[in-house]
N, C-alpha and C positions, 0 to 999 in steps of 0.2 A: 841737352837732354830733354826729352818727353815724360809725358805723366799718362800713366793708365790709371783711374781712381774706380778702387773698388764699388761697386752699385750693388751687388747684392747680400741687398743689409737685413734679410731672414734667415735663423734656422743655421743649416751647416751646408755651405755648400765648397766645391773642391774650387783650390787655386786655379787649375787649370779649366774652369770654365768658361769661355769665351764671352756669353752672353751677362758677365757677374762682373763684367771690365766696362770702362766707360771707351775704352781702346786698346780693344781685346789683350790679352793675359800677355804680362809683362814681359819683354828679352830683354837682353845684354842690355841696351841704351835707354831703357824706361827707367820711370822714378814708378815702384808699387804705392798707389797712395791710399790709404784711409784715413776717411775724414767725419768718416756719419758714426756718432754716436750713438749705438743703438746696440742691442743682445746678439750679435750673431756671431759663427764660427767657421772659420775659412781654413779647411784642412791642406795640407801640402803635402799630399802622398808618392807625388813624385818626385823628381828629379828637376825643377825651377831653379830660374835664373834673372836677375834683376840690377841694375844700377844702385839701385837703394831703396831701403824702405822706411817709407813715411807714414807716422802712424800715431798721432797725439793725441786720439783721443782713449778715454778708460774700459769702455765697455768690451768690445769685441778679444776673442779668443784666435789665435795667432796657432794653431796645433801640426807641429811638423813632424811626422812620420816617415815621409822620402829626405829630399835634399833642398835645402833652400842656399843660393849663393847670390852673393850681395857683393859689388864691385867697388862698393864705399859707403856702406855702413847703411847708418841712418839712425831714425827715433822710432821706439815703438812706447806706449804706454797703457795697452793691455794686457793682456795675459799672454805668455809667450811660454808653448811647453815642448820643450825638446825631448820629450821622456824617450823616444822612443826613433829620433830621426837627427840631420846631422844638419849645423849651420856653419857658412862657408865667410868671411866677412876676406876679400882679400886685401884691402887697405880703409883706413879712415876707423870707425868705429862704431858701433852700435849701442846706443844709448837707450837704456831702458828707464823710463820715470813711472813718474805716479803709481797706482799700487800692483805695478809689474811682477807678474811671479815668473821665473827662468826656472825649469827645471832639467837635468842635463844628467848626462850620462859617459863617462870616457871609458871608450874602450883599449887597452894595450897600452895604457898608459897616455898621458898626457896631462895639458894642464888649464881648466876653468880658472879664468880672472875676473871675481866681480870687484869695480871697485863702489863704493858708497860714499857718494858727495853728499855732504850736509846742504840745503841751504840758509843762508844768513841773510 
């Protein structure tokens, strides 16, 4: 698997930016990575698709409105807001930390699983 690492770290700009990838915007067999800790906001208005997303640091905003799908999980630890858009995880799991907000919406029923690991 390959790694596209996010580069642009101002402001808000869309997933599907080509020039905002270190190797341009993620498919099937890339790892999405963010790694620069810094105030910015990467919207997903469309329809993306990615191997997994890596994402340990606090600052950046995660704002999904189309579709994001993820082939095995991954880490995010910023703000991740599903208000309004639909995440696809089809094996392994997504691991949200440090002061992650998830915010989610089920349409027709179904079922959100947060679970909450202490650490010791």
């Amino acid at each position: 698997m390959s790694n596209s690492t996010w580069v642009g770290t101002t402001g808000t700009s869309d997933w599907s930016a080509h020039g905002d990838w270190s190797d341009g915007v993620p498919t099937g067999p890339q790892a999405a990575v963010f790694d620069a800790n810094a105030d910015y906001t990467v919207d997903v208005a469309q329809s993306e698709t990615a191997e997994t997303l890596l994402g340990d640091v606090a600052l950046p905003v995660l704002d999904v409105t189309g579709t994001l799908a993820l082939a095995d999980g991954g880490t995010w630890a910023g703000t991740f807001d599903l208000a309004a858009g639909l995440l696809s995880v089809e094996s392994g799991q997504l691991v949200l930390s440090g002061p992650s907000t998830l915010q989610a919406e089920i349409d027709g029923g179904g079922v959100v699983a947060v679970i909450v690991r202490r650490k010791t």
